[in-house]
Each structure stands twice: as structure tokens, then as C-alpha cells.
N, C-alpha and C positions, 0 to 999 in steps of 0.2 A: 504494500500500500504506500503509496507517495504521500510523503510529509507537508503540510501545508505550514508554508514558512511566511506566508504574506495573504491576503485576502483578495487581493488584485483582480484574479481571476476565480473568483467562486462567489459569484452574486447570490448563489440561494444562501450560503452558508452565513456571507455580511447581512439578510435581511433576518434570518434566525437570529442570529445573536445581536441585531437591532429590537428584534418584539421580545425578545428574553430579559435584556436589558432595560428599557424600557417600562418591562412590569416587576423587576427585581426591584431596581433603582428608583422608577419613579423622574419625581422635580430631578431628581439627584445624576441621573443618567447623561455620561459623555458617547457621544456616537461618533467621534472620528477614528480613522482606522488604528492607531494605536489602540487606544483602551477598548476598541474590541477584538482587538487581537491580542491584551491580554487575557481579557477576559475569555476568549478562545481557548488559550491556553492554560490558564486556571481549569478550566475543565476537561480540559484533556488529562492535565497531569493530576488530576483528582477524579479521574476516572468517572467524571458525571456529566460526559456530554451526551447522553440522555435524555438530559434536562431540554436540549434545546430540541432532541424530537418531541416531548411533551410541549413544550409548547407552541409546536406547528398541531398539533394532536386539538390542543385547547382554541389555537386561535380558528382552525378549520373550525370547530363547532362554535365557534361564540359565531364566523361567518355564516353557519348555515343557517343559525336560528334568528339571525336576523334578518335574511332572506325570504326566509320563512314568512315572517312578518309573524 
């Protein structure tokens, strides 16, 4: 598996870890490519990038049910 060492070229991965951050952080959340590429990394090397599938998992459903109507 190729290591991602920059965000450059993996756009689904920078909008993950924009709605992750976002609902972690809150007011408090920086969105330039550093600190989401630490924060990338933080979870890689804590073994819970998971986290950012759950919250594709959550944001699909908050989308469908508002869809929904």
C-alpha cells in the first residue's frame, strides 16, 4: 500500500478529514493542508482512521434524511 505523505492528490481523503474535523473541533477547527494532515496522521498512527469512515457512514445518512424531507 502507498504511503500518503501529502494530500495533494487524494481529494476524497482532504474532504473526510475536513467533515471529521469540523464536527470534532467545531468554532475551533483549522482546515489548511497542514493540520489536516496532521491530523491524518494522528490517526493513522493511533490506529483510528476508522473514524473518518464513520463519518462518511454518518454524514451519508444525516444527507439522506434530509433529502428525505
Amino acid at each position: 500500500m502507498e504511503e500518503v505523505t501529502n494530500l495533494d492528490h487524494s481529494a476524497m481523503l482532504k474532504e473526510l478529514l475536513r467533515m471529521y474535523i469540523s464536527r470534532k473541533y467545531q468554532e475551533d477547527a483549522l482546515y489548511d493542508d497542514w493540520h489536516l494532515f496532521q491530523e491524518y496522521s494522528w490517526l493513522k498512527n493511533n490506529n483510528k482512521l476508522d473514524e473518518l469512515f464513520k463519518e462518511e457512514c454518518l454524514t451519508n445518512r444525516l444527507n439522506d434524511e434530509h433529502y428525505r424531507g
